[in-house]
N, C-alpha and C positions, 0 to 999 in steps of 0.2 A: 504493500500500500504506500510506504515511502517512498518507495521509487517510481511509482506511479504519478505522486504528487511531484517529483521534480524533474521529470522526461517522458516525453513521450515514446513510447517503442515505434518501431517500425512496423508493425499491424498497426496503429491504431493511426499513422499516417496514412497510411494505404489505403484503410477501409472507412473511408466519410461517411459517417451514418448519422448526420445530424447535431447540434449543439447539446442538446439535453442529455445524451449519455454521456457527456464527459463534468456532469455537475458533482461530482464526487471527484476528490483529489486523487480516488486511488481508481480511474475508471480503466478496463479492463482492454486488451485489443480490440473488441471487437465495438468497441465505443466508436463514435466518429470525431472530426476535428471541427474546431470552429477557427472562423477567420474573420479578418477585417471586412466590415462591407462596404462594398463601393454604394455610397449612397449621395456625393456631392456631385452638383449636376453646375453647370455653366454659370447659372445667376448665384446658385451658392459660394462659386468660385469667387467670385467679382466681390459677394459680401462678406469672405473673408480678408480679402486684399484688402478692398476700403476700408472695412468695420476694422482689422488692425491698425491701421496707417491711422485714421482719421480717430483716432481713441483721444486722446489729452494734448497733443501737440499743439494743434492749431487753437488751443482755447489756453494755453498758458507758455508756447513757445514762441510767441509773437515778441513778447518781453525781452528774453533772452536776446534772439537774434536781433533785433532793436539797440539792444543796450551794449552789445559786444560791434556791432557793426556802425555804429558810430552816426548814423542818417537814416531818411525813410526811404531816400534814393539806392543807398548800398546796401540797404535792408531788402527793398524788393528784389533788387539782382541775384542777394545771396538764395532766393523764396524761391526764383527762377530755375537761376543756376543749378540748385540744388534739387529739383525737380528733373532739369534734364540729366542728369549724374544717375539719379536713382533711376532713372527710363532706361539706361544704359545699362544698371546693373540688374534690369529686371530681364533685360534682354537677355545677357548673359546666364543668368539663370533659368531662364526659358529653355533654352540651349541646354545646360546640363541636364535640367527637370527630366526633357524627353530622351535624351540620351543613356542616363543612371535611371531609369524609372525606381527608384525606391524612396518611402519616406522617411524622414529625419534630415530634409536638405542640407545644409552644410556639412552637417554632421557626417553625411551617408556618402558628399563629394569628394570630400579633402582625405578621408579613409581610402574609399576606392581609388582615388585618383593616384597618392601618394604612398599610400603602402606604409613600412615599415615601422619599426620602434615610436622613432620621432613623431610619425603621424598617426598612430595611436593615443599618443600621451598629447598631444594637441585637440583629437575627437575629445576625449574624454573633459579638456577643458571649454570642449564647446557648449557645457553646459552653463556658463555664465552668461551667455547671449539670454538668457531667461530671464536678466532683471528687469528686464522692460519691462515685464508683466510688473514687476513691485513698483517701477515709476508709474504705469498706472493706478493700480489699488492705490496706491499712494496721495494720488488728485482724490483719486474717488475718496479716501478716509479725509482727504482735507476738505470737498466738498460735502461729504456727509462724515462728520468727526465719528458718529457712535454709530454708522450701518457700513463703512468701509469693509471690514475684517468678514460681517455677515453676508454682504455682498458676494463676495469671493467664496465663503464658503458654500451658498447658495446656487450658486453657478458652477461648482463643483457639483455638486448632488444633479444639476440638469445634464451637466456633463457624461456625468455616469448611468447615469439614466437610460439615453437616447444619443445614439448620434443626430437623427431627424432632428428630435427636440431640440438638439445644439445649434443645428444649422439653421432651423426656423428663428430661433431668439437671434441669431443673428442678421438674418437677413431684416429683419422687423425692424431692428436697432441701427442695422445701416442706412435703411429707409428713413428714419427717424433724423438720422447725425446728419444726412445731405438736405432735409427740407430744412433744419436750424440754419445748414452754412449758406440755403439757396437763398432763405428770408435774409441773412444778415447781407447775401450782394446783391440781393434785392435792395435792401435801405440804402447801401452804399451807393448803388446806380441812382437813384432818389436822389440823394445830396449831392453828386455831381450835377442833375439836372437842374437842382437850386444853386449851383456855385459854389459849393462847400468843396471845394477842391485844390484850396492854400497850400497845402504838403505835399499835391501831388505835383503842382508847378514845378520847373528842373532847377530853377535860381533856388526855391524852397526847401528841395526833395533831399539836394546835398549836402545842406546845409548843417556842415558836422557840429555837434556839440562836444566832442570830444575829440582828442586829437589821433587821428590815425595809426592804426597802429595792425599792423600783420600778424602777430597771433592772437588778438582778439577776433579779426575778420576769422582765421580760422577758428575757434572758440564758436564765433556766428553760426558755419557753417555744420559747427558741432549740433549746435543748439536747431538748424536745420534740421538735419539728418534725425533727431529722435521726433520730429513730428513726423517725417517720412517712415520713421521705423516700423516695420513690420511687412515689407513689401516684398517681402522671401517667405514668409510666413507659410504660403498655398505649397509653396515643397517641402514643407514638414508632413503633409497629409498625403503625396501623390497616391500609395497605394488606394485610396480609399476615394480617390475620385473616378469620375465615372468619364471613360474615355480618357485617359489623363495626355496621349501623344495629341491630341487637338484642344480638352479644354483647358489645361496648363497653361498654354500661349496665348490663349484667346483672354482668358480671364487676366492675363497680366496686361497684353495689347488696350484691354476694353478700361482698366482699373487706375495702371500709373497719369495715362494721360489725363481721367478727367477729376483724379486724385489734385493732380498739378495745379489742372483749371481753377479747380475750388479754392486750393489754397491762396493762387498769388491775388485772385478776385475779392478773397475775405481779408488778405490784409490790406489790400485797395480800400476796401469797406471799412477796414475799423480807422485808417486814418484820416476819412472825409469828417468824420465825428469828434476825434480826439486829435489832441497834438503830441508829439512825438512826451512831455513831460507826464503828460495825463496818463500815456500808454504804460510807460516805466512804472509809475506809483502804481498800476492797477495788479495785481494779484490773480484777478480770471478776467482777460482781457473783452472777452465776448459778453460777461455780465456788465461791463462798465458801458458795454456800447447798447447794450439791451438799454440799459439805465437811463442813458443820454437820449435815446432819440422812440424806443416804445413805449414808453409813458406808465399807464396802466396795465400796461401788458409785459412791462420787465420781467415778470416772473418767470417767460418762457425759456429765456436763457440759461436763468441757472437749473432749469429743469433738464433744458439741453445737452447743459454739460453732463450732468449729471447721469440720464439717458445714454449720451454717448461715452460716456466713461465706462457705466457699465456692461454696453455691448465690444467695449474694447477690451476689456477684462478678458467676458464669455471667450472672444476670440483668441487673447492669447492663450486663455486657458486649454481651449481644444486643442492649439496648435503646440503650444510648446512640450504637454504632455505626450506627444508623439516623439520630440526629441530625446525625452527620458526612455521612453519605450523601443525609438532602436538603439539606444547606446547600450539594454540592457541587452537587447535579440542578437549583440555582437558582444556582449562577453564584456563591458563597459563598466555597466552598472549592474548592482544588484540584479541577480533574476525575474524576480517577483516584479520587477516591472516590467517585463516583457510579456506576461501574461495580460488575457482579454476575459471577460463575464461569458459564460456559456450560453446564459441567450440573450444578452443585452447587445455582447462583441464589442464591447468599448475598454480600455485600459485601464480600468478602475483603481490598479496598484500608482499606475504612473500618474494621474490625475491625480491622489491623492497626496505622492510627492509633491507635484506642481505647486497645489494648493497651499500645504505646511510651507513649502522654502520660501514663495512667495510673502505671506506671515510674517516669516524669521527676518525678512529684508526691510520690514517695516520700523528700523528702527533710526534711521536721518532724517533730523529735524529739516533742512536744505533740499530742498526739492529739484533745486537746478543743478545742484552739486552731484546728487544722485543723475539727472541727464548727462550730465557730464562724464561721468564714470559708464554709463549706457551706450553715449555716442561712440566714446573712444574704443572701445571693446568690441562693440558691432562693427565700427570702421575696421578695425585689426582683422576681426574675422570676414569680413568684405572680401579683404582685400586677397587672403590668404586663399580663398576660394574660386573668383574670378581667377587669379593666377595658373589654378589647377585647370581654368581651361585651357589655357595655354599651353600649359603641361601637355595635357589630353589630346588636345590638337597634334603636338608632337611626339607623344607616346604612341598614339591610336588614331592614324589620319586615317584608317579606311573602315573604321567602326561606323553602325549607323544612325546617322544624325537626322531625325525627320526637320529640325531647323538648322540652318547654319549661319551665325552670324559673321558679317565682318568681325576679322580680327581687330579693326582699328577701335570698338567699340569696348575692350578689356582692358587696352594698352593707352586710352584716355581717361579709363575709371581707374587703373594706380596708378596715373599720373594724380589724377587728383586726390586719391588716397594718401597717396605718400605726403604731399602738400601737405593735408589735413593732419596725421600723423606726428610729422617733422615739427611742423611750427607749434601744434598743442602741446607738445611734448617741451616746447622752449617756451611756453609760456603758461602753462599750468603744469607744473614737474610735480608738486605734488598731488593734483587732482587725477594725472594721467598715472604716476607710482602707484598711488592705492587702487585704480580701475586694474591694475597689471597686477597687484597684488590676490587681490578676488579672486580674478582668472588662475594665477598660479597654486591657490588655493586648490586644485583638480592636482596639482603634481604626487603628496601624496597620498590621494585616494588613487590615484592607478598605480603606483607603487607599492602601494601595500593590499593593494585587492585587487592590482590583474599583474604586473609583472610576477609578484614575490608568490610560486606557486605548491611549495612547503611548507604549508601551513601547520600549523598543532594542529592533531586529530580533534582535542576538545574544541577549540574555535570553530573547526567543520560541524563537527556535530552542531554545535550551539546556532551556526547561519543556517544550518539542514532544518533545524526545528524550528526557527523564528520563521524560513519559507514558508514553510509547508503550514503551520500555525495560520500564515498570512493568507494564505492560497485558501483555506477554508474561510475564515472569516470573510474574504470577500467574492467566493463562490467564482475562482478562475481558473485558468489553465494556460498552457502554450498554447499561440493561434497556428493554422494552419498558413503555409505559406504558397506563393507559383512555383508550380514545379518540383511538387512535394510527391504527385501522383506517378510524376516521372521518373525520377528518381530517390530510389530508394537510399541512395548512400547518404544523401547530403541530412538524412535524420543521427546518424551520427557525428557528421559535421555541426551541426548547430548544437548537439548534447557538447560537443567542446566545448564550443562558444560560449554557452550558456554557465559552463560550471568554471569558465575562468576568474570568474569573479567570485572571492569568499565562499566558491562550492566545488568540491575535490569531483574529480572524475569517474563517472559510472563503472563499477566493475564488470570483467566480463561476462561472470556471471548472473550479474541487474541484467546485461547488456541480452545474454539469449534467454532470461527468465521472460520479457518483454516478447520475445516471438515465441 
């Protein structure tokens, strides 16, 4: 029964016979497997792209890139700018998505692509790209101070629930977050019709209050990028989209660009109303403009955020949770998080990590200091990935690509990267130190739970029983994989996988008890 609880044999990959025989830990051969289901269709795609990108940036990252960028002139460029960057790098990921079809993007790229020691111990710190999620909880606990923590856990339980359920609250929320940003350049096209258009004039727009300086521009660009954040998000899930060599690229085509639109539109919008002094003093830049120009109707804003913070949650929640779940299906993390609910098929082990870590990160008073440590980290891993196609391009020119982008479209994204990089790095040393700290914080958890593989028997035993403990409590197992029916070897290749982390390797004897 114990060995049932932490692998599955090769009968009971072979023989699918449904989710519900495998609801016991200890189910038998002749049980079937359960797997992911493709159940994200085109428009779902679209609203996780947006519903992540569009979560708290643009309703608290105005400030930032404002106040680091020194004008409302070099503020919109960087809004611009930084829009076409991220089109570029969405591209690029397009490219990989259909290429790698597997979920855990980055995670599942810079492994396959690079291989060896080094690029292991790099996946495994790809799990700090997850604090975004805690910069959003984050708004949302400072927009709602005492339902932040319950929000999150809330959206956990829908998470686990249902992938449908997932995907519906999101699409609703995204619907939600684009009529807030349609209405506020609605008002803004309004007060240009009235004239109110003093900071957009070019004498005006320039008009630095600060004195220029090159790594605060990059700093700008930092503060950018986390309203843009989450635009790789939809390759965290590919297994589980439907069609994913068409809707992958479609939903990024149809997503970053009118991502863009809204954005450089709504800061157009908030400065016909405010002047660049008003913006900085303001704390939720979209409630002060609610405030200033809908009267009676201010309320809808901080409701907006509010709304749209919480469907930015849901999103990172579903999506990040998948990046814990392949790091586990490769021998990363923990096991138990590589398992899915018998008949729900959702990640319930890894979602519930999500959830706690997310929590645990909740404890910086500085909200932009926390984006800071976000941007830089996510740039890092940007960059490190886009590279790999490069790599791949030269490793693997005759593999098959159903997209193929220009190369000149990676080799302008770490041009820009390394900009970004370079200059924050000279001008926030210790903001950009502690974001590298965090991250380095994975070196030893894969050191002491995937390289180091002589472990004391009592430590095995003790990870053996806290699984399989865990595996009941939330009613899961190993999912089925592609290509599982096929071949029959690669079910002992994945029992490695799996038990390199804090779990010793199946005996021979587990191994033919199983057939």
């Amino acid at each position: 029964m114990e060995k049932g609880a932490r692998h599955r044999s090769n009968a009971e990959k072979n023989h699918p016979a449904g989710g519900e025989s495998q609801a016991g830990p200890g189910a038998d051969s002749g049980g079937g497997g359960v797997a992911l289901k493709k159940e994200i269709g085109l428009v779902s795609a679209c609203g996780i792209i947006v519903g992540n990108i569009i979560g708290s940036g643009i309703f608290v990252s105005p400030k930032g890139v404002l106040e680091n960028a020194g004008s409302v002139g070099l503020a919109l460029i960087v809004w611009i700018v930084t829009g076409v960057i991220t089109a570029m790098g969405a591209l690029c990921y397009a490219e990989l998505g259909v290429t790698i079809p597997k979920s855990g993007g980055d995670y599942s790229y810079v492994k396959d692509i690079f291989g060896g020691l080094f690029m292991r111990l790099l996946a495994v710190l790809l799990q700090s790209h997850h604090q975004e999620q805690a910069a959003l909880v984050f708004l949302c606990r400072a927009t709602c101070p005492l339902w932040g923590s319950v929000i999150s856990v809330l959206l956990t339980w829908v998470n686990c629930s249902s992938v449908r359920w997932a995907t519906r609250v999101q699409d609703i929320f995204t619907a939600g977050k684009l009529l807030a940003l349609a209405l506020i350049i609605i008002m803004g096209i309004v007060q240009i019709c009235k004239g109110e258009y003093f900071w957009l004039e070019p004498k005006n727009a320039f008009e630095n209050f600060q004195e220029p300086d090159i790594g605060l521009i990059a700093l700008a660009f930092l503060q950018g990028s986390f309203a843009y954040g989450g635009w790789n998000f939809l390759n965290y899930v590919t297994e589980e989209l439907v069609d994913p060599y068409k809707n992958l690229p479609r939903a990024i085509f149809i997503s970053i660009p009118l991502v863009t639109f809204v954005y450089v539109f709504a800061n157009v919008a908030y400065v016909t109303a405010m002047s660049p002094q008003e913006l900085l003093a303001s704390n939720a830049v979209a409630v002060t403009f609610g405030e200033k120009l809908l009267g009676v109707m201010a309320w809808i804003m901080p409701i907006s955020v509010a709304l749209s913070t919480f469907g930015g949650v849901n999103g990172s929640l579903f999506t990040s949770s998948r990046l814990f779940f392949a790091g586990a299906r490769e021998g990363h993390l923990p096991s138990v998080l590589a398992m899915i609910h018998v008949k729900r098929c959702t990640p319930i082990p890894a979602l519930l990590f999500t959830c706690i870590s997310t929590l645990l990160m909740l404890v910086t008073s500085d909200m932009y200091t926390l984006i800071n440590y976000v941007g830089f980290i996510n740039y890092l891993f940007y960059g490190v990935t886009v590279a790999g196609q490069i790599v791949l391009r030269w490793k693997k020119p005759d593999i098959p690509r159903p997209i193929k982008i220009s190369l000149l479209f990676p080799i302008i994204y770490l041009l820009f990267w390394a900009f970004l990089l370079i200059f924050s790095l000279w001008s926030e040393p210790v903001v950009c130190g502690i974001g590298l700290a965090i991250m380095l914080s994975g070196v030893p958890v894969y050191f002491l739970g995937v390289y180091w593989q002589n472990k004391p028997k009592g430590f095995n035993d003790f990870i053996e029983l806290l699984t399989l403990v865990s595996q009941k409590m939330c009613v899961v197992v190993y999912p089925m994989e592609e290509g599982d029916l096929e071949t029959e070897g690669r079910s002992e290749d994945m029992a490695e996988q799996r038990q390199s982390f804090y779990q010793p390797a199946p005996t021979k004897d587990q191994d033919s008890d199983g057939q």
